[in-house]
C-alpha positions in Angstrom: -11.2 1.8 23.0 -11.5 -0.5 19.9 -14.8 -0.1 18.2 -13.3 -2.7 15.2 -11.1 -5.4 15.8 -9.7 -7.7 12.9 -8.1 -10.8 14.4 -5.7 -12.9 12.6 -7.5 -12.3 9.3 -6.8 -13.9 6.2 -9.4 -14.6 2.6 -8.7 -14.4 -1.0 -10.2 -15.5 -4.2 -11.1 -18.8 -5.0 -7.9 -20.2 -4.2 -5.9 -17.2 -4.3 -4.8 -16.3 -0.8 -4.5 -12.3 -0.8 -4.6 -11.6 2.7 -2.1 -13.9 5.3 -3.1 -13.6 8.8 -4.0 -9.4 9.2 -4.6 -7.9 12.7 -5.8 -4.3 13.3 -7.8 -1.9 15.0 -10.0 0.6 14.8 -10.0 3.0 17.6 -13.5 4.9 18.2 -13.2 8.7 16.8 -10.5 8.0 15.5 -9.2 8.1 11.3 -7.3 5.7 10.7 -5.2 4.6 7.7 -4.1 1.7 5.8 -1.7 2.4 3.0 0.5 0.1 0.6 1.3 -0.4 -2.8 -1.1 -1.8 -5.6 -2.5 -4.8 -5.0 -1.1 -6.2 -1.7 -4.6 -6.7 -0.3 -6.4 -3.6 0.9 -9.2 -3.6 -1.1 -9.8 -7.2 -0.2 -9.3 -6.3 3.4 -12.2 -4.0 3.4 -14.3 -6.1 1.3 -13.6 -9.3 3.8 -14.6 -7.1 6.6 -17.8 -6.0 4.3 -18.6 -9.5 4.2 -18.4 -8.8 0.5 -15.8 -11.8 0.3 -15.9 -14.9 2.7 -13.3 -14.8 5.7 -11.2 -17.9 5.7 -10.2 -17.8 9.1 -9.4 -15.1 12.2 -12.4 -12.6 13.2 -14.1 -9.6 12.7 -15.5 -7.5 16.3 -17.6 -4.6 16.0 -18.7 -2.9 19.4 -17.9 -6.3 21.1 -19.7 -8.8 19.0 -18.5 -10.9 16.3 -19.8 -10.0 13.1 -17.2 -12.1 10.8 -20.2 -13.6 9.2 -22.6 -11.4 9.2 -24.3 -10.2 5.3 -23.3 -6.7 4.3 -26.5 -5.6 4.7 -26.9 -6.2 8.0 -23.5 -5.2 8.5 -24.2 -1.7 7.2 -27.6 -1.4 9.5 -25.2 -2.3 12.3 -23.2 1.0 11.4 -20.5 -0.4 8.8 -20.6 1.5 5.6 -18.1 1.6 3.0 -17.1 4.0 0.4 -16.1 1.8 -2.5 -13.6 2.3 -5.4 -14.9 3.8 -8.3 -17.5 5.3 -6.5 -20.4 2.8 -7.9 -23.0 5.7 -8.0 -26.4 5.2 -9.4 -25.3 7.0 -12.9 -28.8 7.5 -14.5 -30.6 8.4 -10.7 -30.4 12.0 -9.1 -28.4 13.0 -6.4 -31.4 13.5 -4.1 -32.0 9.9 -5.5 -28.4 8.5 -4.6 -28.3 9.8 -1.3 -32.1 8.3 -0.7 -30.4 4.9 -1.5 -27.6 5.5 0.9 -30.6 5.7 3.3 -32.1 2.2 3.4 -32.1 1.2 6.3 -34.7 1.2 9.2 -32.0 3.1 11.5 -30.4 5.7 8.9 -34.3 6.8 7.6 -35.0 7.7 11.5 -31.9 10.0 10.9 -32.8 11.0 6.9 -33.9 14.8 7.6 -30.9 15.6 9.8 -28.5 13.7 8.0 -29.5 15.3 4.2 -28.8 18.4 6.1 -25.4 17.1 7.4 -24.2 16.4 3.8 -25.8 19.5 2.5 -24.1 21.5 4.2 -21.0 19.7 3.9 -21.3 19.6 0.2 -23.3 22.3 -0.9 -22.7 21.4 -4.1 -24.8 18.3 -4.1 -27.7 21.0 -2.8 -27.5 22.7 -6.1 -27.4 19.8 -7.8 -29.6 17.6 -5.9 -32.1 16.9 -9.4 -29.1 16.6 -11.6 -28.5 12.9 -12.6 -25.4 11.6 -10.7 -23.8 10.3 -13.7 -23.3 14.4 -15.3 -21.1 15.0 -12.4 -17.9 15.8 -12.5 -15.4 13.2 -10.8 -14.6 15.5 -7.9 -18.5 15.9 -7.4 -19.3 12.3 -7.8 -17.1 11.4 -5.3 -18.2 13.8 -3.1 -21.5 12.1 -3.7 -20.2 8.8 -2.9 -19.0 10.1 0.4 -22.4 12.0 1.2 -24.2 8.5 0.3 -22.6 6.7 2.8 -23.1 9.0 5.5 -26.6 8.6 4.8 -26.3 5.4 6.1 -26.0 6.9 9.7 -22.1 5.0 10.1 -20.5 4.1 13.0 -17.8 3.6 10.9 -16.9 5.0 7.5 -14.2 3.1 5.4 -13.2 4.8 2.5 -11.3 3.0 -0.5 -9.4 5.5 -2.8 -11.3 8.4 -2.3 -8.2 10.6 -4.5 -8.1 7.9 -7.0 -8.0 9.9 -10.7 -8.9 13.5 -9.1 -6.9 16.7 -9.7 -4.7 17.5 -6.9 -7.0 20.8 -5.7 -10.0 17.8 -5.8 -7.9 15.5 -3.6 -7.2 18.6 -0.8 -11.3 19.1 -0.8 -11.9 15.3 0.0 -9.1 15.4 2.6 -10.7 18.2 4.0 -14.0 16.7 4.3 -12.0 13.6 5.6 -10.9 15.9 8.7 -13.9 17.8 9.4 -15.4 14.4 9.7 -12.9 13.4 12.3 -13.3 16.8 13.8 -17.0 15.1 14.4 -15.6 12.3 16.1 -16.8 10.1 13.6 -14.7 6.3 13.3 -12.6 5.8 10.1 -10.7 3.8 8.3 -9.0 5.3 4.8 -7.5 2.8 2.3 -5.5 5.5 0.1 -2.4 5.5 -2.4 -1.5 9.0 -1.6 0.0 7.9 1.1 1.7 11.4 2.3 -1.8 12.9 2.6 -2.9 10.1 4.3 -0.7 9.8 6.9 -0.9 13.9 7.4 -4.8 13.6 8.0 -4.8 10.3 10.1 -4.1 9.0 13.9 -3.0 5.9 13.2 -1.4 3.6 10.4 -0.6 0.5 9.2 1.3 -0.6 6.4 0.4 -3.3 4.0 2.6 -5.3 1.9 1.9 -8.4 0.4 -0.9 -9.4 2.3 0.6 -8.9 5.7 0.7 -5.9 8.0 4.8 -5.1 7.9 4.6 -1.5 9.9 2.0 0.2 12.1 1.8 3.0 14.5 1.1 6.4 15.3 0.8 8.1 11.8 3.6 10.8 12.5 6.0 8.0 13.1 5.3 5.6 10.4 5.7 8.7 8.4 9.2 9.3 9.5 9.9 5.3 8.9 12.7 4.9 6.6 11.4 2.2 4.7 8.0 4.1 4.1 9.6 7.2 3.6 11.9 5.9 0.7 9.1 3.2 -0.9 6.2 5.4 -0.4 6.7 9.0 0.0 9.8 9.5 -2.5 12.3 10.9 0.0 
């Protein structure tokens, strides 16, 4: 069952068309991936369905009702939460503080002492640090903080935009790690990445994005085995 559905969806900026007419799904408990080069479109894809940027046309279906134009904050107390690029922590606020802020809405602070437990023990890390100002992190720790944020938000889904950007490759396996326990959970997912093999090791499903326009999807093990992706992507 599809717990997202983008239908024929295309935006840009200003007048700059980035995205041409994208479909996809999102199956529930299930990680799914979306992987391409540089700047064919999937940030703008996430922010479209974020409501961060204006859809021009086609539609965006969460649990059956059309939330294409709904505000991102309402869109996150419906259960959509994204992990942004760059991570966009709260530099000079605490990680107690960060994950608080993840926690603003009616529904997630129902969920707050269960949920800091969640992360806590998922990143025990951020337990030790939890008074430390977010900002003193190091880059693997911030963006496991960036990840722990948004599950604060109580997600029904969890889209995740270059978690592996600028980490050392033993930082990369922990987030992909995390990534799978969190699909272990059952919990709905959709992983914008560049590292493409890792990606399409860790996820269900794939689609591939080139200029704007899905040109491959299907079951990750067989996009993976794709000739195409498997010369342009994965150096083989």
């Amino acid at each position: 069952m599809a717990l997202l559905e983008i239908q024929n969806l295309s935006s840009g900026y200003g007048e700059v068309q980035i995205l041409w007419d994208v479909s996809l799904q999102l199956e529930a408990g299930k990680l799914t991936a979306l992987v391409g080069s540089n700047g064919v479109g999937k940030t703008t894809l996430l922010h479209t369905v974020m409501g961060l940027i204006k859809a021009w046309q086609g539609s965006i279906i969460f649990d059956g009702r059309d939330v294409t134009h709904v505000s991102p904050h309402a869109k996150v107390a419906r259960g959509i939460v994204m992990v942004p690029e760059g991570r966009q922590l709260f530099t000079d606020m605490s990680v107690y503080e960060n994950l608080e802020m993840g926690a603003f809405t009616k529904r997630a602070q129902a969920h707050f002492k269960r949920n800091l437990e969640w992360v806590y023990d998922m990143f025990p890390i951020l337990e030790e640090r939890s008074e430390q100002k977010a900002g003193t992190l190091s880059g693997g720790e911030q963006q496991m903080l960036a990840v722990a944020r948004g599950l604060m938000a109580q997600p029904e889904i969890l889209m995740c935009d270059e978690l592996s950007l600028g980490l050392a490759p033993f930082l990369v396996l922990n987030i992909f790690e995390i990534l799978q326990k969190l699909k272990a959970e059952g919990l709905t997912m959709l992983l914008v990445e560049q590292n493409v093999q890792m990606a399409l090791a860790i996820s269900d499903y794939a689609y591939v994005l080139a200029d704007g326009q899905v040109e491959l999807q299907g079951p990750s093990h067989q996009v993976a085995q794709d000739e195409h992706v498997r010369r342009a992507y994965l150096g083989i």
